[in-house]
Structures are given as structure tokens and as C-alpha cells.
CHARMM-style PDB file with segment names, atoms N, HN, CA, C and O in Angstrom:
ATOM      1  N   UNK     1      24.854  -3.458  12.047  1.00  0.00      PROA
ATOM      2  CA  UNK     1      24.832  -4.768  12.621  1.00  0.00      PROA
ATOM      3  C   UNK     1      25.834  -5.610  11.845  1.00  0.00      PROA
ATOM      4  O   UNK     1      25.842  -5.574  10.614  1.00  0.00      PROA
ATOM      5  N   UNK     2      26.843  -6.514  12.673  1.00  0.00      PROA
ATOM      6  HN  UNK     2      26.836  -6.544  13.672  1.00  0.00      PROA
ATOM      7  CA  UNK     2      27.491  -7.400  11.649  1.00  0.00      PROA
ATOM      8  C   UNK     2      26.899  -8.804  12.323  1.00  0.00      PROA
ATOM      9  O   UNK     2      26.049  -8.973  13.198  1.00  0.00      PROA
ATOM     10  N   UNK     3      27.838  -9.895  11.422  1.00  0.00      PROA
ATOM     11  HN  UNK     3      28.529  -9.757  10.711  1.00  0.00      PROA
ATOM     12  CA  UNK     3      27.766 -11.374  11.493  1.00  0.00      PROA
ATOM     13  C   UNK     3      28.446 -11.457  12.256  1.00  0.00      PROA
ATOM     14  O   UNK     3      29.374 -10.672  12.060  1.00  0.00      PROA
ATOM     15  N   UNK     4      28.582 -12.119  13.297  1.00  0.00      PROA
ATOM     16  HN  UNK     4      27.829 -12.757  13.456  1.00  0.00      PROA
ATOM     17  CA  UNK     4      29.296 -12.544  14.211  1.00  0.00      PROA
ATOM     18  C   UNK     4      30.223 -13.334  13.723  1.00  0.00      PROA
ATOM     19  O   UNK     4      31.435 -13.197  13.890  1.00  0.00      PROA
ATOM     20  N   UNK     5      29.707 -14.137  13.142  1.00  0.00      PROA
ATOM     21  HN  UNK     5      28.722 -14.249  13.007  1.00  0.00      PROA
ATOM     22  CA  UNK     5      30.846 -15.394  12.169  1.00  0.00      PROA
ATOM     23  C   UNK     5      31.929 -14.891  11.337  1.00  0.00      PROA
ATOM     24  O   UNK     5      33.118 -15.045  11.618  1.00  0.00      PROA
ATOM     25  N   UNK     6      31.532 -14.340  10.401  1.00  0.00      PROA
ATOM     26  HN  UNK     6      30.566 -14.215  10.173  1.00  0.00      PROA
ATOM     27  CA  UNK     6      32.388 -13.405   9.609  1.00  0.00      PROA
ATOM     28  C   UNK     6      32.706 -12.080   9.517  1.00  0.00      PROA
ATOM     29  O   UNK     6      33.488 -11.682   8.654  1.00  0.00      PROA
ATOM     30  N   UNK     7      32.168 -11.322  10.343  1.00  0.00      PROA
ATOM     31  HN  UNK     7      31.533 -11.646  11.045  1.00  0.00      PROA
ATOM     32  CA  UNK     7      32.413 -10.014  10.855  1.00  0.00      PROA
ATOM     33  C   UNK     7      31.465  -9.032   9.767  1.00  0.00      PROA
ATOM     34  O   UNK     7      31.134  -7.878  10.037  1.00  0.00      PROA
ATOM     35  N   UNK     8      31.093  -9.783   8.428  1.00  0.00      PROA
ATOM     36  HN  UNK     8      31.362 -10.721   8.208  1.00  0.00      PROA
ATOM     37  CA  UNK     8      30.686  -8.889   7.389  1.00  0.00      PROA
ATOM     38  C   UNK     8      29.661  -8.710   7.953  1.00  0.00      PROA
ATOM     39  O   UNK     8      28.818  -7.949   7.477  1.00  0.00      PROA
ATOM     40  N   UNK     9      29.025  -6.521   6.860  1.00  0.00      PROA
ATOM     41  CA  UNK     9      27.766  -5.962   7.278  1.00  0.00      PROA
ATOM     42  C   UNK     9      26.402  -7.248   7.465  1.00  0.00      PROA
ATOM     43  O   UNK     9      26.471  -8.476   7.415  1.00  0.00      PROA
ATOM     44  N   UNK    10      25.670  -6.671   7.606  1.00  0.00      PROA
ATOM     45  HN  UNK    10      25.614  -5.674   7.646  1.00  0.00      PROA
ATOM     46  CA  UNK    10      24.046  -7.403   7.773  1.00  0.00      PROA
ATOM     47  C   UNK    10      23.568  -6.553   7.593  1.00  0.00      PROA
ATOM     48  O   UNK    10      22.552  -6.374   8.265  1.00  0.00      PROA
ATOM     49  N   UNK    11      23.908  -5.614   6.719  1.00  0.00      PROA
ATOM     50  HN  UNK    11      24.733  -5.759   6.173  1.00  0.00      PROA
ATOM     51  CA  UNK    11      22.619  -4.213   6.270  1.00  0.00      PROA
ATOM     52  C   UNK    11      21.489  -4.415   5.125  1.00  0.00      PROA
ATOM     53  O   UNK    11      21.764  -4.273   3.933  1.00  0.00      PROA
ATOM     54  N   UNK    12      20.543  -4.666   5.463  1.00  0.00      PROA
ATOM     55  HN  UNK    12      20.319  -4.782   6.431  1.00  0.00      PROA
ATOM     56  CA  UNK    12      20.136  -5.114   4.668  1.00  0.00      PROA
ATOM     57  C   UNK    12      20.172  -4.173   2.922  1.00  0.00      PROA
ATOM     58  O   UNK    12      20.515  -3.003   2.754  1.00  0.00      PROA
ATOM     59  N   UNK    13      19.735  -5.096   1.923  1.00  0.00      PROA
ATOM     60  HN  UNK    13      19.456  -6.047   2.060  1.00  0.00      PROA
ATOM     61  CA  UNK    13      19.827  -4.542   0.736  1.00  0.00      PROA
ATOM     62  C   UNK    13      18.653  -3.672   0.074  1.00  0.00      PROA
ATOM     63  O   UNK    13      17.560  -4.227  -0.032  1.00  0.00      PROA
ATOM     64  N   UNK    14      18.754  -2.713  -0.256  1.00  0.00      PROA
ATOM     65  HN  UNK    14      19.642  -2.262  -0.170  1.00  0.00      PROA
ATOM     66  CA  UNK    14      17.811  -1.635  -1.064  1.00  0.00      PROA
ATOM     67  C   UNK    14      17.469  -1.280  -2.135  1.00  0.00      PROA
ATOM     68  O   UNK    14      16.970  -0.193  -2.425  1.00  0.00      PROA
ATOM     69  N   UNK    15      17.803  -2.535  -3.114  1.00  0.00      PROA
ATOM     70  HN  UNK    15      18.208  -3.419  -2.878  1.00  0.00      PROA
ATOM     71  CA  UNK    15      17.995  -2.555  -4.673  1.00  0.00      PROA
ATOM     72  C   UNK    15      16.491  -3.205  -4.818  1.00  0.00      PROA
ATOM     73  O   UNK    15      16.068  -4.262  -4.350  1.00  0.00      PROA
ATOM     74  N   UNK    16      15.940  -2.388  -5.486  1.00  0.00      PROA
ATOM     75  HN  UNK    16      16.283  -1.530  -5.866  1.00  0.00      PROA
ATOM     76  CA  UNK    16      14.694  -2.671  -6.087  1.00  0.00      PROA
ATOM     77  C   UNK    16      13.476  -2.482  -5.205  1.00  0.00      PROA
ATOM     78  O   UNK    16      12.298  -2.718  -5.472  1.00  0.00      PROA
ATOM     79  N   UNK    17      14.086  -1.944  -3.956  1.00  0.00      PROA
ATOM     80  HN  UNK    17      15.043  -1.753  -3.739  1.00  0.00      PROA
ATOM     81  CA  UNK    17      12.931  -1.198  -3.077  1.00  0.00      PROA
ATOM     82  C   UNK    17      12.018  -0.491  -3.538  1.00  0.00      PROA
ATOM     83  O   UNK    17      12.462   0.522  -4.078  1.00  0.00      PROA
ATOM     84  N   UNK    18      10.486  -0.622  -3.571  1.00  0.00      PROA
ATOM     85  HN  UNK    18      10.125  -1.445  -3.133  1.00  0.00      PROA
ATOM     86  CA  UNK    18       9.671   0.142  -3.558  1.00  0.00      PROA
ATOM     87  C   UNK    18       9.116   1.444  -2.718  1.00  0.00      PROA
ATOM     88  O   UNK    18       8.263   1.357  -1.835  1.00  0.00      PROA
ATOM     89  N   UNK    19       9.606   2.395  -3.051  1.00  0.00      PROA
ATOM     90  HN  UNK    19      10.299   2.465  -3.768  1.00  0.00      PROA
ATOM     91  CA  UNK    19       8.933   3.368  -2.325  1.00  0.00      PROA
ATOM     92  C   UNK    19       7.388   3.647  -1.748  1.00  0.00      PROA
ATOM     93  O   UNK    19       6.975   3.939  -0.625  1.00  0.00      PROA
ATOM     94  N   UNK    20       6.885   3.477  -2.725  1.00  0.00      PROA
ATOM     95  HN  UNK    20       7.221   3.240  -3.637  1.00  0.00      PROA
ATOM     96  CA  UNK    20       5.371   3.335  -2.525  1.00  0.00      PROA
ATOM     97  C   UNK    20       4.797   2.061  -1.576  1.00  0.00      PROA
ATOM     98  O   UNK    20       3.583   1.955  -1.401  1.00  0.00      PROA
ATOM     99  N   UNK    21       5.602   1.242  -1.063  1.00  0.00      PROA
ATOM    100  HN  UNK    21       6.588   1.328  -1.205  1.00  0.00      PROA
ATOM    101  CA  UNK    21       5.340   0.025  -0.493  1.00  0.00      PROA
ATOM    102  C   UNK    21       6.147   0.250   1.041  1.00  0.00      PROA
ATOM    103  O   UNK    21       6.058  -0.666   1.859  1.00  0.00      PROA
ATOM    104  N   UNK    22       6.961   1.544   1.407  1.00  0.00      PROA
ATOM    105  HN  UNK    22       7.034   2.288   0.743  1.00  0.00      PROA
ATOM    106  CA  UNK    22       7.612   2.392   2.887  1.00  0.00      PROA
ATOM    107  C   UNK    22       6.225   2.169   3.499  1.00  0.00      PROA
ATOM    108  O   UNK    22       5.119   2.338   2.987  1.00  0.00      PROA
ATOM    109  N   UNK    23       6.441   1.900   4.280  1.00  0.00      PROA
ATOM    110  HN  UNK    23       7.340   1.762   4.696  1.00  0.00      PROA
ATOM    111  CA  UNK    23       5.635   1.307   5.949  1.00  0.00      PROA
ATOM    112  C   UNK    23       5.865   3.087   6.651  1.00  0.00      PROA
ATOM    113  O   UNK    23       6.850   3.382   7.329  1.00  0.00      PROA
ATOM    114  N   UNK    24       4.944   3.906   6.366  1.00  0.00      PROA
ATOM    115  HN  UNK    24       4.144   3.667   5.816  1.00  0.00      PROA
ATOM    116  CA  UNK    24       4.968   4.831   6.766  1.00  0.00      PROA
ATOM    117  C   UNK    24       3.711   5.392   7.836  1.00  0.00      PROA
ATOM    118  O   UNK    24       2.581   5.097   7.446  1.00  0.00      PROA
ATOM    119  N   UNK    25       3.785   6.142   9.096  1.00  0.00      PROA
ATOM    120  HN  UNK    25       4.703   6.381   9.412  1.00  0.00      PROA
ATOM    121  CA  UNK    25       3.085   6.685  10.022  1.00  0.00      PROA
ATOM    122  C   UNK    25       1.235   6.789   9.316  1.00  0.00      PROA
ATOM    123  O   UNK    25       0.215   6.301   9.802  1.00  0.00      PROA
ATOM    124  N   UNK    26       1.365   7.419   8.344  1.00  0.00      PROA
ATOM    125  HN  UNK    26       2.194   7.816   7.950  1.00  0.00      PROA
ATOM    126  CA  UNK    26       0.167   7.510   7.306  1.00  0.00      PROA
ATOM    127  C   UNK    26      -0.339   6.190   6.523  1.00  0.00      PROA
ATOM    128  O   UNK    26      -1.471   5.726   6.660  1.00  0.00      PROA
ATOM    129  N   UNK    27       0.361   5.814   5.934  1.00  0.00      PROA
ATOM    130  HN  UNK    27       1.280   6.191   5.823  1.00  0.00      PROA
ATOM    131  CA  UNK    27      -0.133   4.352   5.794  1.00  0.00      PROA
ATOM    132  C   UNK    27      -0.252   3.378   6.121  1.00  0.00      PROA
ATOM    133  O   UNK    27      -0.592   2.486   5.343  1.00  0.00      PROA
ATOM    134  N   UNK    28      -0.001   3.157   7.490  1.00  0.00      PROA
ATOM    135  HN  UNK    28       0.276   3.881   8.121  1.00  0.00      PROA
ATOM    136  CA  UNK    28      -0.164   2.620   8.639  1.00  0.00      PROA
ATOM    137  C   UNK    28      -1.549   2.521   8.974  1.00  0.00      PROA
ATOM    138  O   UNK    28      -2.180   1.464   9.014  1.00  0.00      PROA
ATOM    139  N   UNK    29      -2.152   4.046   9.294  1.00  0.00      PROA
ATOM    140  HN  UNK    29      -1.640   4.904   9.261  1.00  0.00      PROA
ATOM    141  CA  UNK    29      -3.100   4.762   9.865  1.00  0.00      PROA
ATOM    142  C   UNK    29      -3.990   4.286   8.544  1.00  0.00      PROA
ATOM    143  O   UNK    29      -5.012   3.649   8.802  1.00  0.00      PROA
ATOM    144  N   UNK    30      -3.714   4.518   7.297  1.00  0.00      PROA
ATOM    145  HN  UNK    30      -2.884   5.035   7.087  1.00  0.00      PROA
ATOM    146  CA  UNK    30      -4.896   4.006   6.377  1.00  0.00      PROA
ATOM    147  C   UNK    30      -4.749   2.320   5.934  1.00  0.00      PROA
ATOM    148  O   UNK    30      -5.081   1.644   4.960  1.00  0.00      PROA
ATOM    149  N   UNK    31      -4.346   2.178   6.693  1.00  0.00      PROA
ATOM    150  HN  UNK    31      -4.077   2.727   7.484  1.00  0.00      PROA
ATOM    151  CA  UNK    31      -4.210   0.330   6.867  1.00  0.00      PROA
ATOM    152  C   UNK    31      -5.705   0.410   7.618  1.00  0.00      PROA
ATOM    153  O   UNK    31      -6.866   0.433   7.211  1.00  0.00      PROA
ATOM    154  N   UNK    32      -5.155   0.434   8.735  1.00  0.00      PROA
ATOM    155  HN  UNK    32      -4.212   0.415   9.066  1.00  0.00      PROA
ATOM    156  CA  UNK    32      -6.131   0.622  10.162  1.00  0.00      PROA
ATOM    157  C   UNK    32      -7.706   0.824   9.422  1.00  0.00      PROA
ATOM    158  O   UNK    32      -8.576  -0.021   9.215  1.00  0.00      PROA
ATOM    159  N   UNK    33      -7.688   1.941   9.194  1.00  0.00      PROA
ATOM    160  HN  UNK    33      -6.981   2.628   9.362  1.00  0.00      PROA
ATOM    161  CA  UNK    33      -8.943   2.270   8.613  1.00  0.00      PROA
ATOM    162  C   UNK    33      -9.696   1.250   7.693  1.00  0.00      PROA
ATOM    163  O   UNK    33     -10.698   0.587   7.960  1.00  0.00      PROA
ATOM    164  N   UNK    34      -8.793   1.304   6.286  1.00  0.00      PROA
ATOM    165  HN  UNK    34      -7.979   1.842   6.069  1.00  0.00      PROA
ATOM    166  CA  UNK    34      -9.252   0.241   5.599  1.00  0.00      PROA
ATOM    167  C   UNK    34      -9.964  -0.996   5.799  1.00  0.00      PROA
ATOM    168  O   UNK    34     -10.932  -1.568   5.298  1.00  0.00      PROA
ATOM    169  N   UNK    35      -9.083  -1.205   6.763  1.00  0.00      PROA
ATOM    170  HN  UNK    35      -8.296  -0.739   7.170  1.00  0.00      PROA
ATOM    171  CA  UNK    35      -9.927  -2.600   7.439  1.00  0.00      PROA
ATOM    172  C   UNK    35     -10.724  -2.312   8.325  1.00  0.00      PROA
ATOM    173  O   UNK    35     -10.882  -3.324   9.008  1.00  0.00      PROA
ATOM    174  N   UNK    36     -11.683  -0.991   8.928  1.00  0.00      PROA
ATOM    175  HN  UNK    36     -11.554  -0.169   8.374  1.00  0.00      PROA
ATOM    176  CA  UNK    36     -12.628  -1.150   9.536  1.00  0.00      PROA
ATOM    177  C   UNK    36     -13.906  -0.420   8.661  1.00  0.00      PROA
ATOM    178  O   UNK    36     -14.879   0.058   9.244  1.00  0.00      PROA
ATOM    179  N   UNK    37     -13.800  -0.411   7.616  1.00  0.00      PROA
ATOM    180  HN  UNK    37     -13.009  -0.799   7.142  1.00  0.00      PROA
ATOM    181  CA  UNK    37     -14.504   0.164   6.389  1.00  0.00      PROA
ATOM    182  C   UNK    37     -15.308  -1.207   6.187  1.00  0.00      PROA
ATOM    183  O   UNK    37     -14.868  -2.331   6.427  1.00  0.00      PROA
ATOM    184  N   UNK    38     -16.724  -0.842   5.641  1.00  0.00      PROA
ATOM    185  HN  UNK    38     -17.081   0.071   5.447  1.00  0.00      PROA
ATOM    186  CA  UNK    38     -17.219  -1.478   4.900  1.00  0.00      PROA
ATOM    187  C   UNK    38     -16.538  -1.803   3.476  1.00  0.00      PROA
ATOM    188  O   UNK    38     -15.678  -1.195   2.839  1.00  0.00      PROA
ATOM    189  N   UNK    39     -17.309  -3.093   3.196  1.00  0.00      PROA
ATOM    190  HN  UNK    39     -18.008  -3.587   3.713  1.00  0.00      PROA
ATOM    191  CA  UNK    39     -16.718  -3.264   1.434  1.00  0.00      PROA
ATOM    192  C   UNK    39     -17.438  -2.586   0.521  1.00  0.00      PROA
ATOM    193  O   UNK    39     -18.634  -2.299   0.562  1.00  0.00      PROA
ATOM    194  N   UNK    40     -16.466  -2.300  -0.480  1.00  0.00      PROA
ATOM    195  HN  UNK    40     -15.494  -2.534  -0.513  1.00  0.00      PROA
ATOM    196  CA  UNK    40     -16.286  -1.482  -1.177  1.00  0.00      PROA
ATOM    197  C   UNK    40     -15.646   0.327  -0.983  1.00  0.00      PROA
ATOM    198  O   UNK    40     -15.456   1.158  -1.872  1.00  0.00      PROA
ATOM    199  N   UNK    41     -15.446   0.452   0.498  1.00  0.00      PROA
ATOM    200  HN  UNK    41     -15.600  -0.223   1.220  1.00  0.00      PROA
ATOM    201  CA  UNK    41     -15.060   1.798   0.761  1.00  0.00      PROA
ATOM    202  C   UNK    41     -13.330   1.685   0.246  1.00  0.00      PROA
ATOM    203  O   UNK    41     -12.633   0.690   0.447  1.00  0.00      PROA
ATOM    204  N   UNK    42     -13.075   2.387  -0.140  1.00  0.00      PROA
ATOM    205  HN  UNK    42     -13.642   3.194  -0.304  1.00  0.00      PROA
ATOM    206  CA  UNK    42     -11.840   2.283   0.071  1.00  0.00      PROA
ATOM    207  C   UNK    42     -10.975   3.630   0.396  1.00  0.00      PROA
ATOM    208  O   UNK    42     -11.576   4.665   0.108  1.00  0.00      PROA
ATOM    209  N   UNK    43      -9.681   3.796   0.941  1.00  0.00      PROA
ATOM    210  HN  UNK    43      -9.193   2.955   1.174  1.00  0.00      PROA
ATOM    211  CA  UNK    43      -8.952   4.322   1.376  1.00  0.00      PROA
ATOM    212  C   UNK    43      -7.753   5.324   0.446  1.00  0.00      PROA
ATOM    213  O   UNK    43      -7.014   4.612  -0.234  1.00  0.00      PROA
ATOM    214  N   UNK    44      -7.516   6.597   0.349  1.00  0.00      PROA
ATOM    215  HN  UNK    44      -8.117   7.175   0.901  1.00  0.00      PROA
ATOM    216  CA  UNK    44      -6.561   7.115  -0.914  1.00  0.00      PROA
ATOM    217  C   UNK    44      -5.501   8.100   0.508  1.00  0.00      PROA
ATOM    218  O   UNK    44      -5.826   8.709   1.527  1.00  0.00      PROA
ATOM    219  N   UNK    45      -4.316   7.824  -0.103  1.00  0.00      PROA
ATOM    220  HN  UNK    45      -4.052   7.329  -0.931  1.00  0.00      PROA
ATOM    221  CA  UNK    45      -3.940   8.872   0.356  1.00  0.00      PROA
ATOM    222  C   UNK    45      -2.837   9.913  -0.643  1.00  0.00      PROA
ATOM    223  O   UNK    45      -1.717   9.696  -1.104  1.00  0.00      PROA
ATOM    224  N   UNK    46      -3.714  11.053  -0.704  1.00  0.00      PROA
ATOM    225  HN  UNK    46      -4.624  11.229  -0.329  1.00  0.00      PROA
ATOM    226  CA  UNK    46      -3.495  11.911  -1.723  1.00  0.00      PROA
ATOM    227  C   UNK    46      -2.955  13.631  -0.925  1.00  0.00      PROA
ATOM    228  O   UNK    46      -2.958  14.109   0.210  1.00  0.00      PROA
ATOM    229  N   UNK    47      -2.662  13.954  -1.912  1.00  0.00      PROA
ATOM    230  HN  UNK    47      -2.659  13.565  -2.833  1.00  0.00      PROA
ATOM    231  CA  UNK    47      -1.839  15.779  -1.751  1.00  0.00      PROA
ATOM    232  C   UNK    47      -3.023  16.608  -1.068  1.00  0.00      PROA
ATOM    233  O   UNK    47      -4.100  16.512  -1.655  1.00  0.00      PROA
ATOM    234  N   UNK    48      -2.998  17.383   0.046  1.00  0.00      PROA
ATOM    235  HN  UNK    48      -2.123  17.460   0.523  1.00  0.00      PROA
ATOM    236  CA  UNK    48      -3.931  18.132   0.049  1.00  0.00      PROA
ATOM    237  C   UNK    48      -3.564  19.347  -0.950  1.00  0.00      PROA
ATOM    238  O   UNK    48      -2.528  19.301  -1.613  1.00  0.00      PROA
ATOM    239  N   UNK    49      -4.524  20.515  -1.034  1.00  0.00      PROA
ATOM    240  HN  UNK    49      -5.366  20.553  -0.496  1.00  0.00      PROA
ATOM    241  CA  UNK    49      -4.440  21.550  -1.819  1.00  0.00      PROA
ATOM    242  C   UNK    49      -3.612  22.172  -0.801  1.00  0.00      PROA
ATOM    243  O   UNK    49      -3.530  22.043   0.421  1.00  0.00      PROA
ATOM    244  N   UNK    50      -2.952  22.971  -1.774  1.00  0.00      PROA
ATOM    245  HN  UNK    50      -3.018  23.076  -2.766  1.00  0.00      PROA
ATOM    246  CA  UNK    50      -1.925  24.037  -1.278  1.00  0.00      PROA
ATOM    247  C   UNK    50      -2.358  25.618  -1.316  1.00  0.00      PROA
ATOM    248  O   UNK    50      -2.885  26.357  -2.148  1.00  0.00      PROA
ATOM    249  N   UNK    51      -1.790  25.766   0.212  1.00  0.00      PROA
ATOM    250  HN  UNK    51      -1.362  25.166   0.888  1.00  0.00      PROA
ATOM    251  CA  UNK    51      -2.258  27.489   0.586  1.00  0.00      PROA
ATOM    252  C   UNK    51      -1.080  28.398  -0.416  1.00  0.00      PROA
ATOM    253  O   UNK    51      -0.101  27.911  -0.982  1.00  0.00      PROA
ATOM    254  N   UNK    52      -1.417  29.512  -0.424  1.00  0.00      PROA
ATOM    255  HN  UNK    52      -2.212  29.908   0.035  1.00  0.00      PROA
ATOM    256  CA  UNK    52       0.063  30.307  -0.832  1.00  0.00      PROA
ATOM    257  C   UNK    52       1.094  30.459   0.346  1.00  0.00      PROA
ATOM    258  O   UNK    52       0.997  30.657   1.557  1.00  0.00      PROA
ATOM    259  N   UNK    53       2.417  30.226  -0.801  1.00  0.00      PROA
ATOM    260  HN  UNK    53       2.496  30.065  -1.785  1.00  0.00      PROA
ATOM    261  CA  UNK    53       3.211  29.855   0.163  1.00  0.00      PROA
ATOM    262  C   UNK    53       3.350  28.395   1.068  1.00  0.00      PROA
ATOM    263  O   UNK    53       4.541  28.143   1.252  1.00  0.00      PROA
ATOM    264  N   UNK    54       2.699  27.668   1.500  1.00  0.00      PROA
ATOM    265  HN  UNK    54       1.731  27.872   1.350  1.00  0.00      PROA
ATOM    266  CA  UNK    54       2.945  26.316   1.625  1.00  0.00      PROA
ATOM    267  C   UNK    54       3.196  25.502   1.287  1.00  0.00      PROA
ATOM    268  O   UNK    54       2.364  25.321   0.398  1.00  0.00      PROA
ATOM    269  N   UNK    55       3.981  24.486   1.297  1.00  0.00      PROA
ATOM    270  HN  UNK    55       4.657  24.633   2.019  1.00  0.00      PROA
ATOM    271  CA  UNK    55       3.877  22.836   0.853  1.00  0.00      PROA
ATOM    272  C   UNK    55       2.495  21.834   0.918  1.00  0.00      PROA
ATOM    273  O   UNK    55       1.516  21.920   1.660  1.00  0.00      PROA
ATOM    274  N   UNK    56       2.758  21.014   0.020  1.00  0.00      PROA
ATOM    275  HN  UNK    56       3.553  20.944  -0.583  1.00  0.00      PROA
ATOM    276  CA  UNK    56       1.498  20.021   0.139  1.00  0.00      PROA
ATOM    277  C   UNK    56       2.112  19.107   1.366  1.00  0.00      PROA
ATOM    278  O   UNK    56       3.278  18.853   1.666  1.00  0.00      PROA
ATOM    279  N   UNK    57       0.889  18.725   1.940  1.00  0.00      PROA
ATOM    280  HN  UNK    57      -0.059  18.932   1.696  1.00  0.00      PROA
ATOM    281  CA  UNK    57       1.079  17.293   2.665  1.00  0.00      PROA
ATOM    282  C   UNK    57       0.358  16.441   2.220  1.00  0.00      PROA
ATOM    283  O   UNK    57      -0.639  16.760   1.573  1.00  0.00      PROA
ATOM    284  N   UNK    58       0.653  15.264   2.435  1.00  0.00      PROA
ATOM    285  HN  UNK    58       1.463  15.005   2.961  1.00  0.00      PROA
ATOM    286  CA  UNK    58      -0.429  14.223   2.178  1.00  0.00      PROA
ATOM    287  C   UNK    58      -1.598  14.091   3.031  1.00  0.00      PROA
ATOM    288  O   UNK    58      -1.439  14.343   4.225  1.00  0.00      PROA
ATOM    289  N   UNK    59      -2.785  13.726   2.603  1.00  0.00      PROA
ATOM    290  HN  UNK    59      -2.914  13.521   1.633  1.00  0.00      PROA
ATOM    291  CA  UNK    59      -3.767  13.306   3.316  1.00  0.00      PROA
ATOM    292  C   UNK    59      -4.648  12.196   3.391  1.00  0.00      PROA
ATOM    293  O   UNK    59      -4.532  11.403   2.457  1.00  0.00      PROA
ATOM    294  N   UNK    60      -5.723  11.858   4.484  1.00  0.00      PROA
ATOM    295  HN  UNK    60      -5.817  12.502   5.243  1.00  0.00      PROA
ATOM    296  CA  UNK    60      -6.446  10.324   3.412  1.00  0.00      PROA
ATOM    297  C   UNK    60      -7.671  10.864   3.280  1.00  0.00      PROA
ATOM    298  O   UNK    60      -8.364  11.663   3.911  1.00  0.00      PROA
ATOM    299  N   UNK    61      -7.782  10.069   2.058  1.00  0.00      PROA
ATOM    300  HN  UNK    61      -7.219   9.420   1.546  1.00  0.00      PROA
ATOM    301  CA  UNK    61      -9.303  10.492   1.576  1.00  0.00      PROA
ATOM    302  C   UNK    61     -10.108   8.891   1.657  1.00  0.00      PROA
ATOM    303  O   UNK    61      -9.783   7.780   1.236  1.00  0.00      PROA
ATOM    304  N   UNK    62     -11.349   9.427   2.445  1.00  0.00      PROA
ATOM    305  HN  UNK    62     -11.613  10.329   2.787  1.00  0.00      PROA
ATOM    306  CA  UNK    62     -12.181   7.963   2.393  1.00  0.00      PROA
ATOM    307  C   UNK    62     -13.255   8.044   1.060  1.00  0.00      PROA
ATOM    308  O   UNK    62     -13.908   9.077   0.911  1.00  0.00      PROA
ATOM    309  N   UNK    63     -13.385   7.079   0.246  1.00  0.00      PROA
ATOM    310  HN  UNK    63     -12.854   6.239   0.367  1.00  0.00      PROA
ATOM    311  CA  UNK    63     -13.476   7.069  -1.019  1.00  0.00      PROA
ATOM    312  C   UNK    63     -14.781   5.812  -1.123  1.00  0.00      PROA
ATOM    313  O   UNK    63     -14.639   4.612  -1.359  1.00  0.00      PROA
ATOM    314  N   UNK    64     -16.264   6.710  -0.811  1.00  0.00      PROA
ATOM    315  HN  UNK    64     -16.379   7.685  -0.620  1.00  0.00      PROA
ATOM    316  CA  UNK    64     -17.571   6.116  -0.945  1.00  0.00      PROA
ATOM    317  C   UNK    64     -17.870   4.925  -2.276  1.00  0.00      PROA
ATOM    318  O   UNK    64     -18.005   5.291  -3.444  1.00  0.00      PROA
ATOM    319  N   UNK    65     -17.941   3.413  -1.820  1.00  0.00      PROA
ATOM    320  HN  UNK    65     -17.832   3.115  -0.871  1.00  0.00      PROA
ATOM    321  CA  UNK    65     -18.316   3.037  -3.235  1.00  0.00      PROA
ATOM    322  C   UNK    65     -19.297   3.978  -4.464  1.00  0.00      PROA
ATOM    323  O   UNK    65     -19.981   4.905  -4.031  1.00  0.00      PROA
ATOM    324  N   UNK    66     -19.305   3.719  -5.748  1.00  0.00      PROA
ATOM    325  HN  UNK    66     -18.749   2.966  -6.100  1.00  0.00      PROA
ATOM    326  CA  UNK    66     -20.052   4.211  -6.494  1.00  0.00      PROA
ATOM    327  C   UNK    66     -21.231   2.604  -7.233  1.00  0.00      PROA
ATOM    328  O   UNK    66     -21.007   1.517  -7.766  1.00  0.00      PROA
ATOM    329  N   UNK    67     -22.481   3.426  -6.794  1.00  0.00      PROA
ATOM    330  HN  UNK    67     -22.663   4.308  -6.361  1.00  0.00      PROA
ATOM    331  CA  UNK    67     -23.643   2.354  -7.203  1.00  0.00      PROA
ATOM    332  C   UNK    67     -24.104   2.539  -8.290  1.00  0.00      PROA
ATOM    333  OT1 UNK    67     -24.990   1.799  -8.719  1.00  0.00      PROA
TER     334      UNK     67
END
């Protein structure tokens, strides 16, 4: 995308981006959730265990208060 005015980019900047803070398909989905949880539940999204031979994926884990 440019400026119309000055022709320069409009890309935005990526310096000091948080990764952990990517608006991603999965954390999206444990947004969603989160907020239809009671309080104190809360939401993880962590590695599942790995088969042989496979990669991990991530998964969510719903995470029961402790009384």
C-alpha cells in the first residue's frame, strides 16, 4: 500500500512486535472460550504430546480453578 501524497510505503512497522500477542486462528478460538467460561476457569494453549515421528501442535487446555 502507498501514500497517495507522497508515494512512500504504508507498511506497517514490525520492530518490537510481539509474537506471543499474533492474532492467530487458535487464539482467537481461546479468546471465544475464555469468555464463555466461568470465573476462575481459565484457558492454556500448550504443545500436545508427540507420537513417534510427528511434530507437536498446539492445543487448548481448559484449566479448572483450584479450591
Amino acid at each position: 500500500m502507498t501514500d497517495l501524497e507522497t508515494g512512500a510505503s504504508m507498511t506497517p512497522l514490525v520492530a518490537g512486535f510481539d509474537l506471543a500477542t499474533a492474532s492467530t486462528p487458535l487464539r482467537r478460538a481461546a479468546g471465544r472460550l475464555q469468555a464463555v467460561l466461568p470465573p476462575g476457569w481459565r484457558v492454556e494453549i500448550v504443545d500436545a504430546p508427540t507420537l513417534t515421528g510427528r511434530h507437536s501442535e498446539p492445543v487448548l487446555r481448559v484449566v479448572m480453578p483450584a479450591d
